[in-house]
C-alpha positions in Angstrom: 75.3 110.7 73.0 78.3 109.2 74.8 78.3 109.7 78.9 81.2 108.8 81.0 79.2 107.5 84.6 80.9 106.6 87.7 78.0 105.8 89.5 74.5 104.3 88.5 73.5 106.1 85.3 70.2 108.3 85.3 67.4 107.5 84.0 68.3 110.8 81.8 71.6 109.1 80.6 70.5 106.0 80.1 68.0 107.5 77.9 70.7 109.9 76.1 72.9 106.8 75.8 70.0 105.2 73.7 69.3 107.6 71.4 72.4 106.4 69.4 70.7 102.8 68.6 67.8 102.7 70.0 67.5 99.1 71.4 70.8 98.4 73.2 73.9 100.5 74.2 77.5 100.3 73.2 79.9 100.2 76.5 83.9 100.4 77.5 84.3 99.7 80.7 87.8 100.5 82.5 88.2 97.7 84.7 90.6 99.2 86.5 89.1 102.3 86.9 86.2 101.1 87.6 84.1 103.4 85.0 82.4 103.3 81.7 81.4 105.0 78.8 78.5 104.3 76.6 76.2 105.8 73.9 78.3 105.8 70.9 77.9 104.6 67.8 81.2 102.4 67.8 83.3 100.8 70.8 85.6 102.7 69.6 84.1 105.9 70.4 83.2 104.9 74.1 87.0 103.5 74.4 88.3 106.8 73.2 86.3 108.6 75.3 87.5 106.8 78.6 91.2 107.4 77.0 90.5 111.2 77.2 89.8 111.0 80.8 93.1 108.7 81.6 92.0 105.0 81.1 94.4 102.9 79.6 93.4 101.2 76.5 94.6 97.8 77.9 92.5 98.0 80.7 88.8 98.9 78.5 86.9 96.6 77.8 83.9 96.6 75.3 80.3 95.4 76.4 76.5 95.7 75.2 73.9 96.3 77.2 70.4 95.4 76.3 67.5 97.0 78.9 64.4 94.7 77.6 66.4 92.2 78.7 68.9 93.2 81.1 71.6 91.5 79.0 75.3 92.6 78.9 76.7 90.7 75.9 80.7 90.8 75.9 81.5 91.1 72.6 83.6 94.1 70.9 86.2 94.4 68.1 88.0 96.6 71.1 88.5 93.0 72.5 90.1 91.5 70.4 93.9 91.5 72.0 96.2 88.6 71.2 98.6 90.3 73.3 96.3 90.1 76.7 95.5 86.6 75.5 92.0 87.8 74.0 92.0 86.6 70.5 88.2 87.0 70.0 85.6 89.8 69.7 84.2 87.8 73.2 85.7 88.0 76.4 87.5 85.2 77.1 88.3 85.6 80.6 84.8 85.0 82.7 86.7 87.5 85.3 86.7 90.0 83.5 83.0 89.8 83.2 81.9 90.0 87.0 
């Protein structure tokens, strides 16, 4: 189940946002917006998801976030973006990442 938060997710939806893949959760994050989506199966599906609520694909970024570990790993095809000097499914741009 894909939630859109804008403040620290539940307990609730971070448990709806793992019943996708049971281990770790998909994210886009608009950086500008400064909100995510995650639960999906795909990227794709969190980054369309924050494009129905405004966010501009240029500004999502994709994530994963892994709660035994408390990991984010910042990788996502949605990265990959020659044109915003991101040619790899990591994020290049340690700014981007804070």
């Amino acid at each position: 189940m894909i939630h859109i938060l804008r403040s620290r997710a539940t307990k609730q939806k971070l448990d709806g946002m793992l019943e996708t893949l049971g281990v770790y959760v998909k994210l886009a994050v608009d950086i500008r917006r400064g909100i995510l989506a995650g639960g999906g199966p795909l990227h794709a599906d969190c980054e369309a998801a924050l494009i129905e609520e405004g966010s501009r694909q240029e500004d999502i970024w994709g994530a994963d976030w892994i709660p035994s570990t408390q990991q984010i790993r910042f990788e996502a095809l949605i990265n990959i973006r020659p044109h915003q000097n991101n040619p790899s499914m990591e994020i290049l741009d340690p700014s981007l990442c804070s």
